[in-house]
C-alpha positions as CSV (number, residue, x, y, z in Angstrom):
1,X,34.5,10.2,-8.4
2,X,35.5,6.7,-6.3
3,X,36.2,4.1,-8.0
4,X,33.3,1.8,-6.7
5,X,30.5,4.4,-8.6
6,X,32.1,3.9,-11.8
7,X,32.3,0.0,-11.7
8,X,28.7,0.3,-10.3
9,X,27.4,2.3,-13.0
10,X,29.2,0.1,-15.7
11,X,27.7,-3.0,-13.8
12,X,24.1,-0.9,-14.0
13,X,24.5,-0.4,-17.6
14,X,26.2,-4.0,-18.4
15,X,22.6,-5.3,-16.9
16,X,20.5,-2.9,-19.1
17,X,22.2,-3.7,-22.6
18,X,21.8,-7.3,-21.6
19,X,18.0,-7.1,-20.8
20,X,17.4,-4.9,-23.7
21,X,19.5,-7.7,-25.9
22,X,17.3,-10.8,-24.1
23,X,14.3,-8.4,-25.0
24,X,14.8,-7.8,-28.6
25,X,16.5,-11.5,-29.7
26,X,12.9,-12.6,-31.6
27,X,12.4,-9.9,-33.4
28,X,15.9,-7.7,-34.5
29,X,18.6,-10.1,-34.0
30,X,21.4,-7.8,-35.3
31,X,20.4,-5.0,-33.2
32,X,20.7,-8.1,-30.0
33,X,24.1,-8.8,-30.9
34,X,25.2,-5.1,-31.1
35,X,23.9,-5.2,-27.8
36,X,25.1,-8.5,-26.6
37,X,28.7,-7.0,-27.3
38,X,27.8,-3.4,-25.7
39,X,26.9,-5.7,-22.7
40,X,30.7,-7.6,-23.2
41,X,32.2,-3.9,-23.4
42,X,30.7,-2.2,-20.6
43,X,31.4,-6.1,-18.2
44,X,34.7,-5.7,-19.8
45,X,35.4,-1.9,-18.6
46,X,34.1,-3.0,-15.4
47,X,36.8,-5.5,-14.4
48,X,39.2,-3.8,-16.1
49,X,38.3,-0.6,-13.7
50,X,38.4,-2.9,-10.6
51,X,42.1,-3.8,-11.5
């Protein structure tokens, strides 16, 4: 698989855990936070992947 898919994809999932996290922050704020640092993770994993 090239490398650019996988960044992309963690990118893709990075923005998904942090709309879901801006989403739920009113109502459930410890499930926003586990997202919040799924969103850190998978941003992380990303740059880490780049390198």
């Amino acid at each position: 698989m090239p490398k650019e898919l996988v960044v992309i994809g963690l990118l893709a999932l990075a923005g998904f855990l942090g709309g879901g996290a801006y989403s739920t922050w009113k109502t459930v704020r410890g499930l926003s936070v586990a997202l919040i640092v799924l969103t850190a993770v998978a941003l992380g994993g990303a740059a880490l992947w780049v390198l």
